[in-house]
Each structure stands twice: as structure tokens, then as C-alpha cells.
N, C-alpha and C positions, 0 to 999 in steps of 0.2 A: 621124336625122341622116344626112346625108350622106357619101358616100363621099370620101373624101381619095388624093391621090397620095405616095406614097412614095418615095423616090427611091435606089437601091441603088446605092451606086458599089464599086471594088473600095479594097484600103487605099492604092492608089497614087493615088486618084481617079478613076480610070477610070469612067466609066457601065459598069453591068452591065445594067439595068433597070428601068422604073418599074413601080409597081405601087401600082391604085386596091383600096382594100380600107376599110371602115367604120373608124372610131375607135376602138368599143369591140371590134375582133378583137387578138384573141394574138397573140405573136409566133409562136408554133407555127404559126397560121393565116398567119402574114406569109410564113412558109417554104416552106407549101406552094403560095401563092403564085408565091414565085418559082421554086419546082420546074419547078410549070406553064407557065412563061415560058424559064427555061431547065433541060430535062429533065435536062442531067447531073446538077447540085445537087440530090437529093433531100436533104428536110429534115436527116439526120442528119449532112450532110456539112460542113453550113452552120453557122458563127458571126456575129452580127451585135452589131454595136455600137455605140453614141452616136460621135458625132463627139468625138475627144479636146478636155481643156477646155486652157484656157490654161496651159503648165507642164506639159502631161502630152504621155507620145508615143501614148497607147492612149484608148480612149475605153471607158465599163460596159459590160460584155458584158451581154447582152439575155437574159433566159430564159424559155422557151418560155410559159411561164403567165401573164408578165404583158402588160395591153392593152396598147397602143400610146397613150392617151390618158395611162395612168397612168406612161407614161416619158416624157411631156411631147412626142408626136410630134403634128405636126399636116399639116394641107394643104406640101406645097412640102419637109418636113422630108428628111435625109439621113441616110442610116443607111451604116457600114460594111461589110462584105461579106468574110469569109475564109474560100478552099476548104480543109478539113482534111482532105481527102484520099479513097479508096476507103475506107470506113467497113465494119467488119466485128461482129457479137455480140458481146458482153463473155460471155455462156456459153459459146459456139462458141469464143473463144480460150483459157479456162479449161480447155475441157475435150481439146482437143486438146495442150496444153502439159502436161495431169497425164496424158493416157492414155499419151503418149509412156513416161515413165520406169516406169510401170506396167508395163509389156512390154517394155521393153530391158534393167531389172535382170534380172527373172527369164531371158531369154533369156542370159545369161551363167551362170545359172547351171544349167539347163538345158541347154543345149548348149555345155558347152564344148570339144568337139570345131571347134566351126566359131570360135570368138574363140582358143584358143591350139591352132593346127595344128602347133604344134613338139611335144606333149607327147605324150611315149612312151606313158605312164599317167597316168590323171588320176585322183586318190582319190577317195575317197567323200565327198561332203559332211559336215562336221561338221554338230552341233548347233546351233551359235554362226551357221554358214553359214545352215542353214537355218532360224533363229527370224530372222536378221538379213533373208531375201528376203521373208519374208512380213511381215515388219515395215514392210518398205521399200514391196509391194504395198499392205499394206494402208491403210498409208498415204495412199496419192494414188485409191485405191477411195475413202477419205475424203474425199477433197475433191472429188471427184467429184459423191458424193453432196451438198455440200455445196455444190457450185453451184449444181446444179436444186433444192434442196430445201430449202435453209436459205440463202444468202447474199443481199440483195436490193443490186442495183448501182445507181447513182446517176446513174450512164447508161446509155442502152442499146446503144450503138455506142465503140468507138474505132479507131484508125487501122490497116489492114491490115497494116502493118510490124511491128505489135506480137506481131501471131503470130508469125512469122519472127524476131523478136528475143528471143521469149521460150521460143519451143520449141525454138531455139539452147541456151538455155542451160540449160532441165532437161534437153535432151537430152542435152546434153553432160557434165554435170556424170555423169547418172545412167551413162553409160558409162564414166567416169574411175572413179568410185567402185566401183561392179558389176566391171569389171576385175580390178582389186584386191584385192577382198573373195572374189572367185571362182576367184583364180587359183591351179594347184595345188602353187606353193610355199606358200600364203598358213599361216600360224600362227597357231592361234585361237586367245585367253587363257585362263584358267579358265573353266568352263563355268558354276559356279557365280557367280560374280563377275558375267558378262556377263549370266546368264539374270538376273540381280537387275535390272538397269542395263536390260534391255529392258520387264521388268516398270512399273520406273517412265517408261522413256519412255514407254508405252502409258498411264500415269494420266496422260502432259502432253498425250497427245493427246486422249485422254477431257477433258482441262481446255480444251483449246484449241476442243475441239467444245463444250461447254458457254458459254465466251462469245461463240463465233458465234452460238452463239441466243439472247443473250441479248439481242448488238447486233441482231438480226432482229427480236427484240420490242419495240425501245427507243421506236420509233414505233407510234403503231397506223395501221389502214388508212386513207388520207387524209390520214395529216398531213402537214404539210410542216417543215424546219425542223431543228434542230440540238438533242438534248436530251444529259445529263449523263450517262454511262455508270455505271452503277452496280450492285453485288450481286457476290459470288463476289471474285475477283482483282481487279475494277474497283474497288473500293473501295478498292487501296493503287497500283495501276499504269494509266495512263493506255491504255497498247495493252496490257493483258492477254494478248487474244488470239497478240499477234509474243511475248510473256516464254513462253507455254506450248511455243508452234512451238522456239522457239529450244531452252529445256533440252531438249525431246525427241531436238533432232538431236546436241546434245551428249550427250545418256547414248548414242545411238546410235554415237557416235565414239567414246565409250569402251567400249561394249562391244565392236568390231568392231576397234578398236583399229588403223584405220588412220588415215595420214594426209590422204588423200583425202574421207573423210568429214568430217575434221577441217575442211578447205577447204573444201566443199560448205556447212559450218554457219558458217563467219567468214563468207563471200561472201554469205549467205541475211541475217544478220545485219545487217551491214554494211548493205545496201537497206532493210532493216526499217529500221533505229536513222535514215535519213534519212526513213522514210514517217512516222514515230513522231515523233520533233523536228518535223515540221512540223502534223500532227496536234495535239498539245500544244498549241502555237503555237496555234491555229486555236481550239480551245475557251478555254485563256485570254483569247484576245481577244474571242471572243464572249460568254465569260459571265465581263465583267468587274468586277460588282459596283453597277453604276452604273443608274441608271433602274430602278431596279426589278428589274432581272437577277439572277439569281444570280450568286454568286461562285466560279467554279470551284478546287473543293479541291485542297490541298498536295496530288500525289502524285508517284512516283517516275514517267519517264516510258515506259521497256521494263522495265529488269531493276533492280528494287532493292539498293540500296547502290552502284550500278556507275553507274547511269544511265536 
């Protein structure tokens, strides 16, 4: 079959570019395409999409696997066209936004000679101090490993602003809180009490690593598609994985028994309980029972009894 013309405008209408390309190519092949037409656009920067229908302002976003014949594109057809921007690794912004607090707690508490230069004497670390740093390191060491080695993304690029937006904020957080906990008024609880409370946040994160792999398994290699999360906590809580995160930083808040950590765990929440709500959302409506679907089960959707 013949080669056909496709015609790229941008969403104002603008021509961007045409581009002759076979019927049965991908859209992935359409992209790189028009990379080669215009260099800035490499493929990950690019959204394309049908022309909006009647009553709508957007038109289906196009994804990379399927032909062009099978979204009904033909000779003369128009397709939409949106820059999203200098596109950056979804591992490269993970792991530079967890290395960050990985090395700034500790550095408080390590030097606090250079964070409180007003202090005559500075004590000796308590116990609570020092299970709470390596709690805190060990922590985003987890996730770390948990980029490269266990989490599989669902895209491969996002927006270069998302680094900067997001190493703001574990940076920031992780300095507010490490402050605090480090400082040499600070007053540790019972030691007993807190070494309990660290004990168990280390089983949420032991939990919380468990159903990252479970969701890594959920597909096998090749598929494509949406399946029903199940085994361990998934069987009563829709985001398992945000309920494990969440109580970890709460036992961590009350072992360390400040209020900055307290704030670190609402704010961490908070973003969860909106990724989680739309999450929900998304499996309900996909496996809604109908056509043969399954029926996605009653569950709680973060935190049981609460929400």
C-alpha cells in the first residue's frame, strides 16, 4: 500500500508539517517522523491527537503502538500536535529527588557544628537520634533501589520542571524535619517507646517494598493493559502500597515526636489520598462489570476505616 500524507498542525491550527509515512506505521514511527522534520521535537516531547469531535474542546490522545489505519487516519488526514516540553528520565528525576534527603538528614546530623553555629556545646546524639537518621537514610536508599530495580514506569520521559518541583520539596521538607530532630535542644521520648514505633515503621516499609513488587509482577513481559491488583494488603486497600508509606512516616512522627515530621507525613498524604482517589476512579471504571469484565472489588481506597 501506499504511502499517505499526514498533516501535523499545532492546537492553534497552525501547519507544523507534513509527513508521508505508510498506513500500517505507528504512531511512535509518526514521531519520529516528524522529529526528522523538525529536530527540536524528538519523539518524547511530542503528544498527538485526533482532531476534537463535535462538543468536545481535545481530541484522543494517540499512543505510540497503535497504526495510523487503526485510528482511522488516512491520505489528507489532520492530526494535532502539543510541545510538552524539555522532556527528562522518570529514573533520573526519582533518583535525584530521593538522593537529595538521603544526604541532607544525615548532614545535620553529622555536622552540626556548620547548621546551628550559635551552639556553645552540642550533645551527643541520643539513641532515638541516631535510629531516627538511619531510619530516615535508609529509607530513600529504598527507594532508590527501588527505581532501578523494582518499579517499572509507564512512561519513559516527563517534564524537566518536575525535577526542580519535586527536589524542592524533599529537599526541603528533609531540612525542616533533620533541623529539628537534630537540634541540640531537641528532647527525645522514651527510648523504649520510640525504639518500638521505629521497629514497626521498618515492618511498613518492609510492606510497602513487598507490594511494589507485587505491582512489578502484576503484568508479565509484553503485556499491555490494566490488571486487578491483588495478594498481601491489596486484597482489602486499593493503593496498599501509599497505606504502608503513610503509617511508616506516622510511627516515624511519633517516635521522633516532632512536629515537622508530623507535617512531612499530612503533606506526603495529602498528594497520596489525590493519586489514590483518582487511581480508584480509574480501575472502577475499567473493570466495571460489564462485557465480560470483571467487577472491581469493594475495597477501602488508602487507609481503612478512614478512606
Amino acid at each position: 500500500m501506499g504511502a499517505i500524507t499526514i498533516k501535523v498542525v499545532t492546537r492553534s491550527g497552525k501547519p507544523l508539517t507534513d509527513v508521508q509515512i505508510g498506513p500500517e506505521a505507528t504512531v511512535g514511527e509518526l514521531k519520529k517522523k516528524i522529529h526528522a522534520s523538525k529536530s527540536k521535537y524528538y519523539p518524547a516531547r511530542q503528544r498527538l491527537t485526533l482532531p476534537p469531535k463535535a462538543g468536545t474542546k481535545s481530541g484522543e490522545v494517540l499512543k505510540d503502538s497503535a497504526t495510523l489505519a487503526s485510528q482511522g487516519l488516512k491520505d489528507g488526514s489532520v492530526i494535532y500536535f502539543k510541545d510538552l516540553g524539555i522532556q527528562i528520565g522518570y529514573s533520573t528525576v526519582f533518583f535525584f529527588e530521593y538522593f537529595g534527603p538521603m544526604v541532607i538528614y544525615p548532614a545535620f546530623f553529622f555536622f552540626p557544628q556548620i547548621f546551628y553555629p550559635w551552639a556553645t556545646a552540642v550533645p551527643e546524639k541520643t539513641l532515638v537520634q541516631k535510629v531516627a537518621c538511619a531510619y530516615w537514610a535508609g529509607h530513600y536508599a529504598k527507594r532508590i533501589g527501588e527505581t532501578f530495580l523494582v518499579h517499572v514506569f509507564g512512561h519513559d520521559t516527563m517534564p524537566v520542571f518536575n525535577l526542580f518541583k519535586n527536589c524542592s520539596y524533599y529537599y526541603g521538607f528533609a531540612a525542616y524535619v533533620a533541623y529539628f530532630a537534630n537540634h541540640p535542644d531537641y528532647t527525645s521520648p522514651p527510648e523504649k517507646q520510640s525504639l518500638v514505633l521505629f521497629a514497626v515503621a521498618t515492618l511498613f516499609q518492609l510492606a510497602n517494598l513487598r507490594c511494589h513488587i507485587i505491582l512489578k509482577n502484576l503484568r508479565k513481559p509484553g503485556e499491555k493493559g490494566y490488571k486487578i491488583p491483588s495478594g498481601f494488603l491489596f486484597n482489602y486497600i486499593t493503593c496498599a502500597n501509599y497505606y504502608a508509606e503513610i503509617m511508616g512516616w506516622v510511627c516515624f512522627s511519633l517516635a521522633t515526636r516532632t512536629l515537622t515530621g508530623a507535617l512531612f507525613t499530612i503533606a506526603g498524604a495529602y498528594q497520596m489520598a489525590i493519586w489514590a482517589q483518582g487511581k480508584h476512579r480509574r480501575l472502577q471504571k475499567l473493570f466495571d462489570g460489564k462485557d465480560g469484565r470483571p467487577k472491581y472489588p469493594k475495597r477501602w481506597i488508602m487507609i481503612p476505616l478512614l478512606f
